[in-house]
PAFI-75666 format. One record per residue (C-alpha): residue in three letters; x, y, z negated. Coordinates in pm, 1 decimal, decimal comma, always signed. Layout:
<recs>
Ala|X|Y|Z
...
</recs>
This chain:
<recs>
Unk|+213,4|-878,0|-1711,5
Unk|+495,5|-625,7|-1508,8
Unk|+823,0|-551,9|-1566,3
Unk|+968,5|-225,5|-1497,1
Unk|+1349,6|-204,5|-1418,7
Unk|+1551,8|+78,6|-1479,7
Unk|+1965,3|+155,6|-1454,4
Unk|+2158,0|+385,6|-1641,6
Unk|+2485,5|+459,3|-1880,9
Unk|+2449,6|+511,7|-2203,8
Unk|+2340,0|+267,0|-2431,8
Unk|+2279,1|+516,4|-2731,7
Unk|+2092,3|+764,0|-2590,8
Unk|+1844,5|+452,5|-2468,5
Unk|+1880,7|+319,4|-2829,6
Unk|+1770,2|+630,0|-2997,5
Unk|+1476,9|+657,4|-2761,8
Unk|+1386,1|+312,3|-2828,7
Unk|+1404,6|+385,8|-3199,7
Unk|+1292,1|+720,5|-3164,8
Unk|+886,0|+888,2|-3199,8
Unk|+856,0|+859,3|-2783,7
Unk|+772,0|+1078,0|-2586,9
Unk|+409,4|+993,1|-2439,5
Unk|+292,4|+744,7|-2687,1
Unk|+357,2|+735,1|-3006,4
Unk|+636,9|+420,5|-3103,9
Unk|+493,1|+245,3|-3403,1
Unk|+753,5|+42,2|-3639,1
Unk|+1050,3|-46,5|-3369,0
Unk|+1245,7|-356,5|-3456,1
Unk|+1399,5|-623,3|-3261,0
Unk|+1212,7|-909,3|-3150,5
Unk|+1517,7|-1111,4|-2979,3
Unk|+1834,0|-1099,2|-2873,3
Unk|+2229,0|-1256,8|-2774,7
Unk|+2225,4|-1316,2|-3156,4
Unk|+1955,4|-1321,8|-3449,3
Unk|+1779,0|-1063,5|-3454,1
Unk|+1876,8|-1001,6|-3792,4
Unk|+2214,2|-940,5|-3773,9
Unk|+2200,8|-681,2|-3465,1
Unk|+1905,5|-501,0|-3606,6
Unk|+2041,5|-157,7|-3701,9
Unk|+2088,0|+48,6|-4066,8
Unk|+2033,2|+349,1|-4202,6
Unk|+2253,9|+595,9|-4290,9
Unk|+2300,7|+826,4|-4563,0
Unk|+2015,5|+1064,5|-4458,4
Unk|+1781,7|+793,9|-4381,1
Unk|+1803,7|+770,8|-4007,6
Unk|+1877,3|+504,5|-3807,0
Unk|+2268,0|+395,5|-3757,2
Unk|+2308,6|+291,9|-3420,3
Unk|+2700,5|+237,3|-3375,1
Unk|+2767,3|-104,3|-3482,4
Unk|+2484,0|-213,4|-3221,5
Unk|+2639,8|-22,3|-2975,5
Unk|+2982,2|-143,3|-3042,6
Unk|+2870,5|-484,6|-3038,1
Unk|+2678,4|-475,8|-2711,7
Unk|+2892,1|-260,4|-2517,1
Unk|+3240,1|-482,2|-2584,9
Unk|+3218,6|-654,5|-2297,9
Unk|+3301,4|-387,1|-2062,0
Unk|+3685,2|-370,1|-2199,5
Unk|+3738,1|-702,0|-2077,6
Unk|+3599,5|-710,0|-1757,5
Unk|+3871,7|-831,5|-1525,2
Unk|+3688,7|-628,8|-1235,9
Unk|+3545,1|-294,4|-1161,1
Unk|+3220,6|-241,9|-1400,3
Unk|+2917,1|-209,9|-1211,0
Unk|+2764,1|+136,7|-1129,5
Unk|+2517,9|+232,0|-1422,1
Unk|+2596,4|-49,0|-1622,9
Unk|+2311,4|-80,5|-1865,4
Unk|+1987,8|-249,0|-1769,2
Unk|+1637,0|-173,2|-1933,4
Unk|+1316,6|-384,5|-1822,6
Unk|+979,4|-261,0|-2015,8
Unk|+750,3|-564,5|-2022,0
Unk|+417,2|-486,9|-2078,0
Unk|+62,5|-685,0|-2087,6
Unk|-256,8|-609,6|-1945,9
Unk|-495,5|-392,8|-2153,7
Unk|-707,2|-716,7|-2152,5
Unk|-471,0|-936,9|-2268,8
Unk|-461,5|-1050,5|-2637,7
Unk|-220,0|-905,7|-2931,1
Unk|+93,4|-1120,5|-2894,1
Unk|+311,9|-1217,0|-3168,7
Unk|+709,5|-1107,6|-3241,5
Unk|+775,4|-1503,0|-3193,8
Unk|+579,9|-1488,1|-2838,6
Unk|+749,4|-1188,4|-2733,8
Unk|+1078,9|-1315,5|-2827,1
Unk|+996,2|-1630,8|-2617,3
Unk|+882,7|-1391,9|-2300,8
Unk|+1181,7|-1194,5|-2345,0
Unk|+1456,8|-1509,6|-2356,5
Unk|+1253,1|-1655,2|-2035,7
Unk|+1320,3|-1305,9|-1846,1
Unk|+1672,3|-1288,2|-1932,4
Unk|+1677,4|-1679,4|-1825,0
Unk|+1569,9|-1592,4|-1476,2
Unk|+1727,9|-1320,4|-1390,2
Unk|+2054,3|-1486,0|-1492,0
Unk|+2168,9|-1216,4|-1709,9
Unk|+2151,7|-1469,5|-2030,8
Unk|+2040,9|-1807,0|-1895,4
Unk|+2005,3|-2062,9|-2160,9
Unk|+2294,9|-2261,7|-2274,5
Unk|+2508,9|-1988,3|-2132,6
Unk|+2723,4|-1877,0|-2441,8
Unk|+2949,7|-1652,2|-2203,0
Unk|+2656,7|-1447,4|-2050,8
Unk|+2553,2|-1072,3|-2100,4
Unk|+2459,6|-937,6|-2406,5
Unk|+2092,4|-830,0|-2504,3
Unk|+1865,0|-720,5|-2709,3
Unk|+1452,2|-680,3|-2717,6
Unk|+1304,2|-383,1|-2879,6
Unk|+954,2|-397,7|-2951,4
Unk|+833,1|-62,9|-3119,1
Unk|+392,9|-113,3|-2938,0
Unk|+130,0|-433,7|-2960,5
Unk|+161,9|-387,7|-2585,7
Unk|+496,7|-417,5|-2443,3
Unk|+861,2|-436,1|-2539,4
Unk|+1220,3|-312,5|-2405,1
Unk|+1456,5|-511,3|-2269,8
Unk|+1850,2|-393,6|-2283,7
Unk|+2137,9|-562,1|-2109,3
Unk|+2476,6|-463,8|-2087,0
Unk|+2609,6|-607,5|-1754,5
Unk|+2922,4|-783,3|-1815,6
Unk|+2983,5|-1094,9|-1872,9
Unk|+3165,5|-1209,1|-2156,8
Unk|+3409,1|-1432,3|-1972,8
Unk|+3525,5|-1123,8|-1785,9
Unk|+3289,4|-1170,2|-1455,3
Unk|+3034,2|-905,8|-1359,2
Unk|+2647,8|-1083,9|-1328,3
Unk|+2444,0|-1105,4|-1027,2
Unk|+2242,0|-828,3|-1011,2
Unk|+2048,3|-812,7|-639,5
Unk|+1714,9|-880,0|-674,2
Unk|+1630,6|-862,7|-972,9
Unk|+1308,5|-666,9|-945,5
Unk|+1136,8|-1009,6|-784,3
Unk|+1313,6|-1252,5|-1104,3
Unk|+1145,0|-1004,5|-1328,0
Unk|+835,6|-1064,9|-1141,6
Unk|+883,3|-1430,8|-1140,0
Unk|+917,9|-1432,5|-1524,0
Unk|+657,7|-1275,2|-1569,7
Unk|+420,5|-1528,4|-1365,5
Unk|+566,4|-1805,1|-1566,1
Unk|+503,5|-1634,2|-1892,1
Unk|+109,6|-1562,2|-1802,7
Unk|+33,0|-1920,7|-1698,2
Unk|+261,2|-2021,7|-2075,6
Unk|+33,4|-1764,7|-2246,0
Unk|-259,7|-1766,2|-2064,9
Unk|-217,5|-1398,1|-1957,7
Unk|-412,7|-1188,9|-1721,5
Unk|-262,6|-1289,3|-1369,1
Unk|-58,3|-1065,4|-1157,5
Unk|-47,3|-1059,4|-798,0
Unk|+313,6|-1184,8|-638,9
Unk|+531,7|-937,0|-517,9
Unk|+488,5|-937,2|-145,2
Unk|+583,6|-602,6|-58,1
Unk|+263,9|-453,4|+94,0
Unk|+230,2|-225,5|-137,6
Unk|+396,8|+161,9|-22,4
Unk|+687,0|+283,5|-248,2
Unk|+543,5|+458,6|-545,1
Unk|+636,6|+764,4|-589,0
Unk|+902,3|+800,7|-859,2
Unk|+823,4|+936,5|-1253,5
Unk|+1063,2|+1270,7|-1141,6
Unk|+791,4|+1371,1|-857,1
Unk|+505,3|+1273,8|-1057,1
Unk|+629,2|+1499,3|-1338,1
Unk|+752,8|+1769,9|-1097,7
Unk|+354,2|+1775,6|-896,7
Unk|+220,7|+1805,0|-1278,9
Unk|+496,1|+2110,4|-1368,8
Unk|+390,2|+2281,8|-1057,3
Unk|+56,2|+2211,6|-1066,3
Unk|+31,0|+2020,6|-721,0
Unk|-275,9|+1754,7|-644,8
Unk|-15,3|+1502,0|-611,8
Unk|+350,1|+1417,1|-520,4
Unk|+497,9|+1563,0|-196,3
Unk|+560,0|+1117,6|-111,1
Unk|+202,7|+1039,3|-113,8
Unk|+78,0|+1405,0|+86,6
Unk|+357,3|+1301,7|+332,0
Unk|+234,8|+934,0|+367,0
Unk|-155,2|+1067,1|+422,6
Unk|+49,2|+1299,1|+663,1
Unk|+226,7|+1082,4|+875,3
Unk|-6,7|+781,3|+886,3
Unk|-271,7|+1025,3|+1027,6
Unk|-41,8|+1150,2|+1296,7
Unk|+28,7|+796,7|+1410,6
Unk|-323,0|+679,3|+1438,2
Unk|-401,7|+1002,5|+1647,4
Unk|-125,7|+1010,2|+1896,3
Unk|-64,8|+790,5|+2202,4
Unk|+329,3|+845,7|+2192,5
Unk|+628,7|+952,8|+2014,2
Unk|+564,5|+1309,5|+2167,0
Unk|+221,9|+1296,4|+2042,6
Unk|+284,8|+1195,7|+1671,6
Unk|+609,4|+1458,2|+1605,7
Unk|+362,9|+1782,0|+1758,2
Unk|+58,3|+1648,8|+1538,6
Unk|+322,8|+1633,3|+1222,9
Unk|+415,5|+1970,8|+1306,7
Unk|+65,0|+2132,5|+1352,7
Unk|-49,8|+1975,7|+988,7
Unk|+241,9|+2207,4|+867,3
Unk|+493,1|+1921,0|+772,8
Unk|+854,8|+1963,9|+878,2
Unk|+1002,9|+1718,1|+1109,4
Unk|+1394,5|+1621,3|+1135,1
Unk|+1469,2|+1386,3|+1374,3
Unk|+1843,2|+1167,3|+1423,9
Unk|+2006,7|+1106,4|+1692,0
Unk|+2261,3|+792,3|+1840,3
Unk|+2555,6|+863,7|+1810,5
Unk|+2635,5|+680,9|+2132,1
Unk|+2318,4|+848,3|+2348,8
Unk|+2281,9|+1155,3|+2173,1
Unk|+1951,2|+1244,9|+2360,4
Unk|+1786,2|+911,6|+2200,3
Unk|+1621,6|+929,5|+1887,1
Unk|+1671,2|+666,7|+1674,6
Unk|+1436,3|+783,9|+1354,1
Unk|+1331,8|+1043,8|+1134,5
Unk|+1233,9|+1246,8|+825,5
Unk|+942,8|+1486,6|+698,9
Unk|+950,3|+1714,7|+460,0
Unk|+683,0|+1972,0|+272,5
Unk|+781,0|+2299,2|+307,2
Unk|+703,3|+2438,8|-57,3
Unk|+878,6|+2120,4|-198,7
Unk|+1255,9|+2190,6|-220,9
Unk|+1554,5|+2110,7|-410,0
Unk|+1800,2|+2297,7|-658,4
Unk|+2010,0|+2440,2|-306,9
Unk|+1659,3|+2539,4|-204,7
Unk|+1692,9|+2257,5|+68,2
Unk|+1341,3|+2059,4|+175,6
Unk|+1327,1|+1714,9|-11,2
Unk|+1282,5|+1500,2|+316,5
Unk|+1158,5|+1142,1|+298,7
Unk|+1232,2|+903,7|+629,1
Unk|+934,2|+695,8|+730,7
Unk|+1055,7|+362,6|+541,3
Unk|+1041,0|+596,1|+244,0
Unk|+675,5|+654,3|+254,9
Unk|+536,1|+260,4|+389,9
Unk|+721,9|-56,4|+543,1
Unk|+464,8|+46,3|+869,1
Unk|+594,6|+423,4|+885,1
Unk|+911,7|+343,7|+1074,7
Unk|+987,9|+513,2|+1366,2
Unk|+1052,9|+98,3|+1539,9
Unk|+765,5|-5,0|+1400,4
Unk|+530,3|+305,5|+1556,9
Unk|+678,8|+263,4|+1872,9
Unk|+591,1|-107,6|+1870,3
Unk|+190,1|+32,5|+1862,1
Unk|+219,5|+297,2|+2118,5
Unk|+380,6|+58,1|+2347,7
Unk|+65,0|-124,1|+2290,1
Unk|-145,1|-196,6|+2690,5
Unk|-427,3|+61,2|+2649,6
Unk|-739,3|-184,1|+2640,1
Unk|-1062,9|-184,0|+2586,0
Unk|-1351,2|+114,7|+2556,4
Unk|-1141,2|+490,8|+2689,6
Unk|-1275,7|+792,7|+2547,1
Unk|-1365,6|+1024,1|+2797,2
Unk|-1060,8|+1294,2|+2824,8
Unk|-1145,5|+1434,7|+3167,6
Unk|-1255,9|+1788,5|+2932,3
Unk|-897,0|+1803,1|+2718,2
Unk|-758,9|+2039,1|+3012,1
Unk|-807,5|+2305,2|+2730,7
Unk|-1189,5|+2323,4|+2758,0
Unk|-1320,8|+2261,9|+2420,2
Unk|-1571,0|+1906,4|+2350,3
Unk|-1938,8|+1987,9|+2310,0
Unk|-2120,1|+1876,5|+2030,0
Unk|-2295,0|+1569,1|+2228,6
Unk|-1915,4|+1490,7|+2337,4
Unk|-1758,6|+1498,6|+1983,3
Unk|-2079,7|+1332,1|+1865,1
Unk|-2022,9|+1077,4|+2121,4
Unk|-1705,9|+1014,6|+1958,4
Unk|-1841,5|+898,0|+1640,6
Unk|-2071,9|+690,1|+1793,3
Unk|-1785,4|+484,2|+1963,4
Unk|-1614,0|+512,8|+1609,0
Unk|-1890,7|+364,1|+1447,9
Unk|-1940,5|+62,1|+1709,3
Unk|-1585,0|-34,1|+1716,9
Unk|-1616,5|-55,1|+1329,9
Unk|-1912,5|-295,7|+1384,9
Unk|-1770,1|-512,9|+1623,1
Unk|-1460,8|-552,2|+1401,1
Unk|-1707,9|-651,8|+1151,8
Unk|-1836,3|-977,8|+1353,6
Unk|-1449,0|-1022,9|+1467,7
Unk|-1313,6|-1019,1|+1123,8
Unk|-1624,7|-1283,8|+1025,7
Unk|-1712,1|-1496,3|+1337,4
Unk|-1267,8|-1497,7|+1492,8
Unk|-1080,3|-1746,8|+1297,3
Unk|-724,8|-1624,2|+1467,4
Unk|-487,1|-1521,5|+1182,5
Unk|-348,1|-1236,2|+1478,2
Unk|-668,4|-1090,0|+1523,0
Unk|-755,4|-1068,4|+1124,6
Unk|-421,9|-923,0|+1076,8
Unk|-449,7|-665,6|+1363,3
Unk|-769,2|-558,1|+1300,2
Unk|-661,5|-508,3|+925,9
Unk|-402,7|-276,0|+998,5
Unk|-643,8|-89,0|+1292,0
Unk|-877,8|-16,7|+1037,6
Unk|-679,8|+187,7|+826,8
Unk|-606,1|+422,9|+1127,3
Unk|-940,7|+460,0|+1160,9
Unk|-989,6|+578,0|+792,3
Unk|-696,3|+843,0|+835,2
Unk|-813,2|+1010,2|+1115,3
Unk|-1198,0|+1022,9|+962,4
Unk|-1069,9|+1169,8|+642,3
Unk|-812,3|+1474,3|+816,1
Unk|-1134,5|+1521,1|+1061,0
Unk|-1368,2|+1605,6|+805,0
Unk|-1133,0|+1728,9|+477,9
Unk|-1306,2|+1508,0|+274,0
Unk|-1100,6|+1445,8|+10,7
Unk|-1323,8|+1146,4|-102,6
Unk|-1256,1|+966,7|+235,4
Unk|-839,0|+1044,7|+209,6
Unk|-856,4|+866,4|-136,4
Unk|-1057,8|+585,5|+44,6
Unk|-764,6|+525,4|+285,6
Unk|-482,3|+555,5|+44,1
Unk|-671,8|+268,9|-172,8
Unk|-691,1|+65,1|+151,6
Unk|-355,1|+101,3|+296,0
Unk|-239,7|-196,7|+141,2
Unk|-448,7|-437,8|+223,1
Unk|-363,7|-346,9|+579,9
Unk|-11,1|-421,2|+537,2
Unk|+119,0|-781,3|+591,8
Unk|+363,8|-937,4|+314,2
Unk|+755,8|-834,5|+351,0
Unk|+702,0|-549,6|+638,1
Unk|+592,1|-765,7|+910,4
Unk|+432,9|-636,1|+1202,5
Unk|+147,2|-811,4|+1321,5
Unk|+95,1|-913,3|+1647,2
Unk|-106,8|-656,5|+1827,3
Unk|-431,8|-795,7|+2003,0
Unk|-737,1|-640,9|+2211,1
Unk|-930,4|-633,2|+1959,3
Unk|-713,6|-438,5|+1701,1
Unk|-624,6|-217,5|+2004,5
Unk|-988,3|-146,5|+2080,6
Unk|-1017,5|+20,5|+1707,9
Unk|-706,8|+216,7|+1728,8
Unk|-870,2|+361,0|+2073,4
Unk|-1140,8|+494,1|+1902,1
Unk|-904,0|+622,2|+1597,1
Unk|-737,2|+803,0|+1899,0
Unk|-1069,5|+933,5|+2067,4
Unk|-1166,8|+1097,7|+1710,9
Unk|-861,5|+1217,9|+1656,2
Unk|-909,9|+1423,0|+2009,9
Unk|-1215,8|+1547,4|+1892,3
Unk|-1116,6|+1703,8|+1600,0
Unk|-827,1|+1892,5|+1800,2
Unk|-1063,6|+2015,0|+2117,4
Unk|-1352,8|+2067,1|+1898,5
Unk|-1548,6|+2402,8|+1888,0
Unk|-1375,8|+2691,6|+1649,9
Unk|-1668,4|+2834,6|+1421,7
Unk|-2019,2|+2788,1|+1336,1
Unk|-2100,1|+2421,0|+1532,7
Unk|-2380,4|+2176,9|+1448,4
Unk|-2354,8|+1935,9|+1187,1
Unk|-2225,7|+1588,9|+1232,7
Unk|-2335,8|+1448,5|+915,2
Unk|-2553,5|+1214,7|+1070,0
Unk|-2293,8|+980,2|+1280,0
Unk|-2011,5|+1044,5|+1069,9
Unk|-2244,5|+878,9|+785,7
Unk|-2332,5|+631,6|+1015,5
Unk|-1946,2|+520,3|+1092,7
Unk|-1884,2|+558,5|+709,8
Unk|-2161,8|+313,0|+663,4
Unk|-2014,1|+11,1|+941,1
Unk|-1685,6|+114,1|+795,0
Unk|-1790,8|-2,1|+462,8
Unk|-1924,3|-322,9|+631,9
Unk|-1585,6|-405,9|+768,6
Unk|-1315,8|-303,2|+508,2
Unk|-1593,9|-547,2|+275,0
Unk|-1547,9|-831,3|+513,2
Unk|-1148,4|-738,8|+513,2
Unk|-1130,9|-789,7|+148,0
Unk|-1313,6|-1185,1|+179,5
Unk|-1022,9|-1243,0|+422,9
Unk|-755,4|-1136,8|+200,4
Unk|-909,6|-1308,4|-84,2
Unk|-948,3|-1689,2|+108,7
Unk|-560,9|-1569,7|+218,9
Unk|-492,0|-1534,4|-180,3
Unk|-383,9|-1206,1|-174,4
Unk|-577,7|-1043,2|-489,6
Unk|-395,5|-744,2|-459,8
Unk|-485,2|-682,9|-107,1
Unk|-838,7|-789,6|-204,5
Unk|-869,5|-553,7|-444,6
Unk|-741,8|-256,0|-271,6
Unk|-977,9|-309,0|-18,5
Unk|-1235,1|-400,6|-260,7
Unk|-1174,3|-50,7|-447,1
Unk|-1165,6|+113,8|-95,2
Unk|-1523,4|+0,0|+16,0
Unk|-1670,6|+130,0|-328,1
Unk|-1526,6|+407,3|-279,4
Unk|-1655,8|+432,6|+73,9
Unk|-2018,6|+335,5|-106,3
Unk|-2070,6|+659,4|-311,4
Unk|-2066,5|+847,1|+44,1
Unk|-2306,5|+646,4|+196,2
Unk|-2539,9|+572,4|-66,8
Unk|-2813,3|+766,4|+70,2
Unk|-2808,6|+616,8|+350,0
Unk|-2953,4|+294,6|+453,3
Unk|-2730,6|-17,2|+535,0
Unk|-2748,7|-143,1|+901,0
Unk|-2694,5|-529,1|+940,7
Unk|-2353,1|-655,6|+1062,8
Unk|-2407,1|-738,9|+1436,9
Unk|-2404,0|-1059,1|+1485,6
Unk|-2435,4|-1270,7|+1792,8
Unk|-2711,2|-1560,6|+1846,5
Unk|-2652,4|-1865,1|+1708,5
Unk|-2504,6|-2124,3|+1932,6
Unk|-2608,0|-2489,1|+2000,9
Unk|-2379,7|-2754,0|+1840,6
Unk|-2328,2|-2927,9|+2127,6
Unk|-2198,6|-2654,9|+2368,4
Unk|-1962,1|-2763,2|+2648,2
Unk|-1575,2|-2638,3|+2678,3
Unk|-1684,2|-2359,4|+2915,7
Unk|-1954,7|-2207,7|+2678,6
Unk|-1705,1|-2188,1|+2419,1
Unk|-1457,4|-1966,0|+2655,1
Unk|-1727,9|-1785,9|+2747,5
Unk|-1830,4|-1693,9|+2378,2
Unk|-1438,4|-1624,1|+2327,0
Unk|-1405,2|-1390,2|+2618,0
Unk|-1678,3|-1197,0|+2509,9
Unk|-1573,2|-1081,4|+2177,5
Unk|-1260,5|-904,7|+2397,3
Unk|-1547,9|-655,5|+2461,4
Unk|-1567,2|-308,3|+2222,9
Unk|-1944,0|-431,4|+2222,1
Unk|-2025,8|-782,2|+2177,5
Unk|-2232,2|-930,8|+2487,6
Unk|-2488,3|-1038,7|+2275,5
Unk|-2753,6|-929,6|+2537,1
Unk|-2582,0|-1083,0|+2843,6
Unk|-2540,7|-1410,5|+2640,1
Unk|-2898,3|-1421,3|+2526,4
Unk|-2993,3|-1452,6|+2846,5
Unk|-2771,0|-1718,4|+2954,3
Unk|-2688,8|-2052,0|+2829,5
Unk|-2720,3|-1938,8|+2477,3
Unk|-3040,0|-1807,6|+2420,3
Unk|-3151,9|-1809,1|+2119,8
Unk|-3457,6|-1861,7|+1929,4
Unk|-3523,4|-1476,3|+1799,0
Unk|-3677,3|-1248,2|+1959,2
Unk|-3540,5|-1016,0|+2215,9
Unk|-3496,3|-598,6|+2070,3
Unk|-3615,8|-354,0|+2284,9
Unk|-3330,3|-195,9|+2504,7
Unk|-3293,2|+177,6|+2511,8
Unk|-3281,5|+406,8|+2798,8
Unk|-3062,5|+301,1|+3113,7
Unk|-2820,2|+609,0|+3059,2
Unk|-2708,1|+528,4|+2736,4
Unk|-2481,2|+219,5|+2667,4
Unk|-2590,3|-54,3|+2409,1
Unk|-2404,8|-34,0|+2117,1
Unk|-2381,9|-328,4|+1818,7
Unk|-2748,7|-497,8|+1712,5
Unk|-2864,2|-302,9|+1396,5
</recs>
């Protein structure tokens, strides 16, 4: 079950769209279901030509405000839609009256036993869902408590699934990116756009963070993908920048002035703080060579090679995420992976891969805009994000061979690893994050159908009863881009498999397949 909370100022004109044919879907017999009184006696009449008479009710509900002994609040009428899952069963008026008293309990508008509170109704005019309305002033002259009452919606709503037996919602723990509102959704549709400027500028931005190595970097990458950049300044050092805001250069406002979003607009991890937290990250683990990037352009073996690294980072995140039992690590590899999925999807234009990483971004996000801890092994990842992202600018212009072969093979691990992300987030009890990296990996899976599905490397099994040293030894290892499984195979943990064959001395080992 999720509420939706809106604001606004006019109780009639929300009345007579309550009451009214709708707009989208049809509304089907609206009558009240609950509210401050019986629903009876605020349920409103007809009038001599047969349509509905909404002034008493508005009257009624709107008194309050000419006794308020303070300032009313800004858009003083409150509307929450509450609406079931598609799954759910056909509730009753009685049950929906009962859902609607229990959200107007917790947010505090109308608690129960309160005979001084707001004033309310419920209007239920689908099977599916009904409208709360709330004038907010009190009647004993004091103005409500209004912060946060997105999250008591959400809380009522919890309570009334587990009451009802309801399909379950996940808590609201912020990792989700802000939605882009219904005004740009219906704008993209009216001008015929693949989506809102919010979530092109998201795809935008998170791609030009994975790819650079500082703040330099990231603003001349925005820039060359054609999105405009405005940046502030302190007003106490006026050469420091203290954040910014990007805007689409076809998507403008009645002046004719670019819409611009600021990077806490588009996700919690798009801040211009938080981004400088990652680049100040030590540069560890596997470099990509960048002795040609003197503006010589990469070769094919070179931008192949690229891939490859790609490909065996992904893998070795694979045995980190399942073999590492840090929280930090998870975490940091989590949010590395998603990097890598940006950059892969601007490389190649595939607009299958971009929709891979927008279903994915949240479950690389941890709850309430915390930054994880960053970690070698994370790190490693976002070093091969970087090296791919290098490619793709110093690759050959024109007619080049094809690179279908590795970049199936790092779509492949990559499905591996965002599968073993979405275990983690589901032992962490996350569903939401589980499932958007659930839905990410299938759609990963169409790509790489075709193709078959190399084992997750894993290391040889271990001895039960190895000493304190063995253990750091295993630890240290998995600090590598490639896990030592070789090395420690023929140490102290050999195991009982046999041995693959090694390839040629000139190429380096990359993850058992």
């Amino acid at each position: 079950m999720i509420g939706k909370v809106t604001r606004g100022e006019s109780v009639a004109r929300l009345l007579s769209y309550l009451y009214g044919p709708g707009r989208r879907n049809e509304h089907v017999n609206p009558h009240l279901v609950a509210g401050f009184r019986l629903p009876m006696a605020l349920e409103p009449g007809l009038d001599v030509r047969g349509d509905r008479d909404f002034r008493h009710l508005v009257g009624v509900l709107t008194s309050p405000l000419d006794t308020l002994r303070h300032t009313p609040l800004a858009s003083p009428i409150w509307q929450c839609s509450v609406r079931a899952a598609p799954a759910d069963r056909r509730l009753s008026d009685d049950e929906w009256a009962d859902i609607a008293e229990e959200v107007m309990h917790q947010t505090g508008f109308a608690p129960r036993g309160d005979d001084e509170a707001c004033r309310w109704i419920a209007v239920r005019h689908a099977d599916d869902h009904i409208h709360l309305v709330a004038v907010l002033a009190r009647e004993d002259g004091r103005n409500p408590n209004v912060h946060r009452d997105y999250f008591k919606v959400a809380d009522a709503c919890h309570i009334v699934e587990k009451r009802y037996e309801l399909t379950p919602t996940a808590p609201a723990d912020r990792t989700a990116a802000p939605r882009p509102t219904r005004a740009e959704t219906e704008l993209a549709h009216r001008k015929n756009w693949p989506e809102p400027p919010r979530a092109t500028l998201r795809r935008h931005v998170a791609t030009a963070a994975a790819g650079a190595e500082n703040e330099g970097d990231f603003f001349t990458a925005l820039e060359h993908a054609g999105v405009l950049v405005k940046t502030r300044h302190s007003a106490r050092a006026p050469e420091e920048i203290t954040g910014y805001a990007v805007a689409l250069p076809h998507h403008n406002n009645k002046e004719n002035q670019p819409v611009w979003f600021s990077g806490k607009k588009l996700a919690p991890n798009l801040t211009l703080s938080k981004l400088r937290e990652r680049w100040s990250a030590p540069h560890e683990g596997n470099r990509f060579d960048r002795r040609p990037f003197g503006g010589v352009d990469l070769t094919h073996e070179e931008r192949s090679a690229a891939y490859q690294q790609a490909a065996r980072a992904a893998a070795t995140a694979t045995w980190q995420m399942r073999h590492i039992q840090d929280p930090a690590v998870r975490a940091d590899v989590a949010a590395a992976t998603s990097d890598v999925l940006h950059v892969t999807a601007a490389l190649t234009g595939n607009r299958e891969l971009a929709r891979a990483a927008d279903f994915y971004d949240r479950a690389a996000h941890e709850p309430y805009g915390r930054q994880p801890p960053l970690t070698p092994y994370g790190t490693s990842l976002r070093r091969a994000a970087r090296a791919l992202a290098l490619s793709g600018i110093r690759g050959q212009r024109g007619n080049r061979p094809s690179l279908a072969g590795v970049l199936t093979h790092l779509v492949v691990q990559l499905v591996a690893l965002i599968e073993a992300i979405a275990e983690y987030r589901q032992l962490q009890q996350r569903a939401a994050q589980a499932a958007a990296a659930r839905k990410a990996a299938t759609q990963l899976s169409r790509l790489s159908r075709s193709a078959p599905r190399p084992p997750s490397p894993t290391l040889p099994r271990t001895p039960p009863n190895y000493t304190a040293e063995q253990n750091a030894a295993r630890l240290a290892a998995t600090a590598f881009p490639v896990p030592l499984s070789d090395q420690l195979a023929d140490g102290p943990y050999r195991s009982s498999t046999p041995t693959p064959t090694h390839p040629s001395p000139h190429r380096r080992r990359g993850p058992a397949r």
